[in-house]
C-alpha positions in Angstrom: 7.0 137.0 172.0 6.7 140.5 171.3 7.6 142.1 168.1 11.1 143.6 169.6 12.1 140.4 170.4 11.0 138.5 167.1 13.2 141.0 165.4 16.1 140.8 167.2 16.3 136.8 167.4 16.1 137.7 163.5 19.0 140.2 163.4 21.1 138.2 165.6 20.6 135.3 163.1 21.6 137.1 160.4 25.2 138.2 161.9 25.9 134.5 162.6 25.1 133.6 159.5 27.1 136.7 158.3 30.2 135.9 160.4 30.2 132.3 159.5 30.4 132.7 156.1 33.0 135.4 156.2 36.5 134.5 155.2 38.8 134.1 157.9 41.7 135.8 156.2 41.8 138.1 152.9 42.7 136.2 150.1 46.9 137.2 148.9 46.5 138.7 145.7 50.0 140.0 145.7 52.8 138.7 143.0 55.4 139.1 145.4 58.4 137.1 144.6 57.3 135.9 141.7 59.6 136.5 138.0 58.1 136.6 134.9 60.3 136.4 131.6 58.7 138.4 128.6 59.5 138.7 124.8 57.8 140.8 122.8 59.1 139.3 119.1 60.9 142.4 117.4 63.6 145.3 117.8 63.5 147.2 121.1 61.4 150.8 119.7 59.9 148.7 116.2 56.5 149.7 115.8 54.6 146.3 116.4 56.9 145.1 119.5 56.6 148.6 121.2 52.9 147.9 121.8 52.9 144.5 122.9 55.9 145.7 125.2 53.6 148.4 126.7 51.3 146.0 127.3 53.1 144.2 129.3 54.2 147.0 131.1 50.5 147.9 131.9 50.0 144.0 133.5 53.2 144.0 135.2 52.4 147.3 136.7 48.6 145.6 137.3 49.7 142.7 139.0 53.0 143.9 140.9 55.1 140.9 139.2 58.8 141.3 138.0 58.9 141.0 134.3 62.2 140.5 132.3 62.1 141.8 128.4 64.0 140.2 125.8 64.1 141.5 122.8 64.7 139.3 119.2 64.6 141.3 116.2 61.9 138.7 114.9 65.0 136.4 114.4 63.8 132.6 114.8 67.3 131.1 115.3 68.1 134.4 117.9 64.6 133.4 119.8 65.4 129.4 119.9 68.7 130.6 122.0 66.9 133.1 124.2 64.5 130.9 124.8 67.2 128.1 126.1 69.0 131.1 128.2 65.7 132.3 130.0 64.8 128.5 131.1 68.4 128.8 132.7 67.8 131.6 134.7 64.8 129.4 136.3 62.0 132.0 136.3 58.4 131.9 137.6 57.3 131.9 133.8 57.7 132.6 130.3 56.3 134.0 127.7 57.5 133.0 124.2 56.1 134.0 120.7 56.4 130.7 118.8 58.4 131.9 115.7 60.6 129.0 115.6 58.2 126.5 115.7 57.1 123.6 117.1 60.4 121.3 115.4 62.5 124.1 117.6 60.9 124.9 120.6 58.7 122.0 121.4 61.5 120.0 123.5 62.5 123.3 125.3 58.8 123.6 126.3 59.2 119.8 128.0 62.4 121.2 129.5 60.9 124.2 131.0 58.1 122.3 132.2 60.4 119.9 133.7 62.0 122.7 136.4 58.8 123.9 136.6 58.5 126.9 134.6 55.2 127.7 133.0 55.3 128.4 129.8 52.7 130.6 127.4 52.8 131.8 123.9 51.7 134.9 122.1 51.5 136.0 118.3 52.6 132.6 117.0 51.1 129.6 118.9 52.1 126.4 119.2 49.3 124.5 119.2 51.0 120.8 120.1 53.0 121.7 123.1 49.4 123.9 124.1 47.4 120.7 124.2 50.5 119.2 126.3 50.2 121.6 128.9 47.1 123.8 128.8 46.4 122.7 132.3 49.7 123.9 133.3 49.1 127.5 132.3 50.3 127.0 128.7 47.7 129.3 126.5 47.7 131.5 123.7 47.3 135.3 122.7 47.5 136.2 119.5 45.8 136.0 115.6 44.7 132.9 114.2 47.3 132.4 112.2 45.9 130.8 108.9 42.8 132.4 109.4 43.7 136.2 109.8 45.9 135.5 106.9 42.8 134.2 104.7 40.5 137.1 106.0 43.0 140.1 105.4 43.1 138.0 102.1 39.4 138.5 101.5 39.3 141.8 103.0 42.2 142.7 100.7 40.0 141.3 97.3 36.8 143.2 98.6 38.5 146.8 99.8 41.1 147.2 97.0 37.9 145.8 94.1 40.5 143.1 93.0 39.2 140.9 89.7 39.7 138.0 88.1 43.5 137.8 86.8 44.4 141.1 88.7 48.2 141.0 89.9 49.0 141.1 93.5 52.6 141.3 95.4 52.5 139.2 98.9 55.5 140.0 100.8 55.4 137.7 103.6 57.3 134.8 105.7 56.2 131.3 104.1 59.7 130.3 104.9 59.2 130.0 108.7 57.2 127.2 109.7 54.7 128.6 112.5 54.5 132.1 111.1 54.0 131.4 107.5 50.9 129.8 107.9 49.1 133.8 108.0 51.0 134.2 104.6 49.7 131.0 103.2 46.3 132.6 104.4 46.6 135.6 102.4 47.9 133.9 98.8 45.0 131.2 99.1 42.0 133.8 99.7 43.7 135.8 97.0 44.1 132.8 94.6 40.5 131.4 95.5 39.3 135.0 94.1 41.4 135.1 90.5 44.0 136.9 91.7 48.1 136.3 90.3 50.2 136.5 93.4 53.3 137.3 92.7 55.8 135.9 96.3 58.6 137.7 97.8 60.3 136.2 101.6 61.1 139.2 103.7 64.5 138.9 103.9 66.4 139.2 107.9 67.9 142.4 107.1 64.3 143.3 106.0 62.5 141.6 109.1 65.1 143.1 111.2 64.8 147.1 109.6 61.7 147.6 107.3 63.6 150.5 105.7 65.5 148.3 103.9 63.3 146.9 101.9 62.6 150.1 100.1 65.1 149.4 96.7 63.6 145.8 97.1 60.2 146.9 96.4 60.9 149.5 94.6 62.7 147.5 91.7 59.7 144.9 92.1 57.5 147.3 90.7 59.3 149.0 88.3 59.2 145.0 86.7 55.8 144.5 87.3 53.8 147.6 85.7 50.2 145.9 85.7 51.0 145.6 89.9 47.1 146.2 91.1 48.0 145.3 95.1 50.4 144.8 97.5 50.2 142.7 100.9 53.0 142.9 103.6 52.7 140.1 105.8 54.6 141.8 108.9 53.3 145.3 110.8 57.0 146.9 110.8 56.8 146.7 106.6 52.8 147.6 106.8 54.2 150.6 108.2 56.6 151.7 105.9 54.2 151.0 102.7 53.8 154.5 102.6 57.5 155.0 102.1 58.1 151.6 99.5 55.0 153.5 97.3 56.4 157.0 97.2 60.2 155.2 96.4 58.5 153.6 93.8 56.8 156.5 92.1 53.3 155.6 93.1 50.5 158.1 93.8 47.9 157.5 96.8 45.5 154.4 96.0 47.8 154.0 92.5 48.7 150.4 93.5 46.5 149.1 96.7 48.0 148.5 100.1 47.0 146.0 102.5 49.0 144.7 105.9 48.4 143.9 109.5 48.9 145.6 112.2 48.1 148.9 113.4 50.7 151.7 114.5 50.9 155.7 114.0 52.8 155.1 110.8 50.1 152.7 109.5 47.4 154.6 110.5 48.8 157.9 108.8 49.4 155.5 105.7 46.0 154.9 105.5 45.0 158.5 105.8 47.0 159.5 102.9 45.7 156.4 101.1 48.6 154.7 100.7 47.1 151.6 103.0 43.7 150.6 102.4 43.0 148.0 104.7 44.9 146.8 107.6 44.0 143.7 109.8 44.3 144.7 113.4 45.5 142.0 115.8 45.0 143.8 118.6 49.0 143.5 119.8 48.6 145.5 123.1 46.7 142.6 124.5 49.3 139.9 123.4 51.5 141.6 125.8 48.9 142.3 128.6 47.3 139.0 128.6 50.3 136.5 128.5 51.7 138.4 131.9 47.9 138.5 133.3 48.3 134.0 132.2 51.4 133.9 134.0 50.4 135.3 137.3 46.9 133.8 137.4 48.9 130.5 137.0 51.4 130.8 138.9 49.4 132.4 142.0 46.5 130.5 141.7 46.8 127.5 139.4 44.2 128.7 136.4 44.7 126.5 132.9 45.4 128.1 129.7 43.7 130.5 127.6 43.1 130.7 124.0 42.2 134.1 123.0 41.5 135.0 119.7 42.9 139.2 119.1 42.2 139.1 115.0 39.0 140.1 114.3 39.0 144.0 113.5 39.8 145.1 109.5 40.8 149.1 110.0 40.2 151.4 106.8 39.5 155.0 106.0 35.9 154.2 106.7 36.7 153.4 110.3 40.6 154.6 111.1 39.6 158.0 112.7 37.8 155.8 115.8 41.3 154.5 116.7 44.2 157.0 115.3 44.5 158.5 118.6 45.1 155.1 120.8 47.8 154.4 117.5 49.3 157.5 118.0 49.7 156.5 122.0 51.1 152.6 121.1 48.1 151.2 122.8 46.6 150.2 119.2 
């Protein structure tokens, strides 16, 4: 067999293995028809629930799938109801930050799953109803809760040079039953290291509108002179530290400031040294991933994911890297 031959025997091999390997059809990638409901936790233009909105936005406009916000002034009780109205409108999926609870949401998760509505949770997990029906999409996006609380807590000790029998405020939610588990976080790393903590519950009206919490904080630390630190356990009031130090009379790094979440607000805080350390949960991607969960689900049938976005501590040292994605709500 000549050489010609031998080579084309070879070629024509190759396409027929080529062609019999090919797909027969392209794969539909398309979201077409399919309706996604969405909440991103606070006020409609807060600080922290912009961001995970326009993350959201970014998948939704990534994917092609319908998305429906709803909006819940970080109100447990409002998000239990909106939560029960969404299921009602029977879409695709939703995803649902866990504020309430598992006591409140966990038999509204069975319902949901009932009528067949995937269900996934960011910021605020819930952990029981996530082993339930991880293989049905259910995941999570978001901070460990306990465990960014303890290492803001840590963080806070180390950045702000916090001794033994030093006095700190933690402003936070231990009254709700999810989301208090990041405040018990901070008060225990705080404790563990000497430190008083002094406790104050964000009040609704506070949770709601972070300005008005200004005479709040203001008359705590006109009674509390030896204050060294103060923690806000919720990115709306980490923003507006700036503002409760100035009401109070304070000076730049006078009393310490410590909070999560990044924002423009917070990250000019911390330029003027009014914020000295800020735990960064990354909220862009708890409202990119939970729509990317809900259409890999729904298209293609993928489990759960449980992804981690509270790692990053953002100070002076470091806040110049990121100021400009702040600035743009994307961090």
């Amino acid at each position: 067999m000549s050489g010609f031959a031998i080579k084309g025997g070879v070629a024509a091999l190759g396409l027929g293995l080529a062609l019999a390997v090919a797909p027969a059809a392209a794969a539909d990638l398309s979201c077409d028809g399919k309706r996604f409901v969405f909440f991103p936790g606070g006020p409609e233009g807060g600080a922290f629930a912009s961001i995970v909105y326009n993350g959201a936005v970014l998948a939704a406009e990534h994917t092609g799938c319908q998305v429906d916000y709803v909006w819940s002034d970080w109100n447990p009780a409002k998000m239990v109801q909106q939560f029960k109205e969404a299921i009602a409108r029977r879409p695709d999926g939703i995803a649902l930050m866990g504020h309430p609870g598992e006591a409140a949401l966990g038999n509204l998760v069975d319902e949901a799953r009932s009528k067949g509505i995937i269900v996934t949770t960011q910021n605020v997990d819930l952990p029981t109803s996530e082993g339930k029906y991880k293989a049905d999409g259910m995941g999570y996006v978001g901070a460990t809760l306990y465990e960014a609380g303890s290492f803001l807590g840590q963080g806070t000790v180390r950045n702000c040079g916090l001794q033994d029998g030093d006095q700190a405020l933690v402003w936070g939610l231990l009254g709700q039953e999810a989301r208090g588990q990041r405040t018990k976080g901070v008060i225990d790393a705080l404790e563990a290291a000497g430190v008083t903590v002094e406790y104050l519950e964000i009040s609704d009206s506070t949770n709601k509108d972070a300005a008005t919490g200004t005479p709040v904080f203001a008359s705590f630390a006109a009674s509390h002179p030896n204050l060294k630190a103060v923690v806000t356990d919720h990115g709306a009031l980490t923003a507006t530290l700036g503002t409760y130090l100035r009401a109070a009379g304070k000076q730049p790094d006078q009393v310490c400031g410590a909070g999560f979440d990044l924002s423009a607000a917070t990250a000019q805080g911390i330029e003027e040294g009014y914020i000295d350390v800020v735990l960064d949960q990354q909220p862009f991607l708890q409202g990119y991933l939970p729509i990317v969960q809900l259409y890999l689900t729904s298209k293609f049938g993928f489990a759960g994911m449980n992804i981690d976005t509270g790692a990053a501590l953002i100070t002076s040292d470091n806040i110049a890297l990121v100021a400009p994605l702040a600035a743009e709500a994307i961090r």
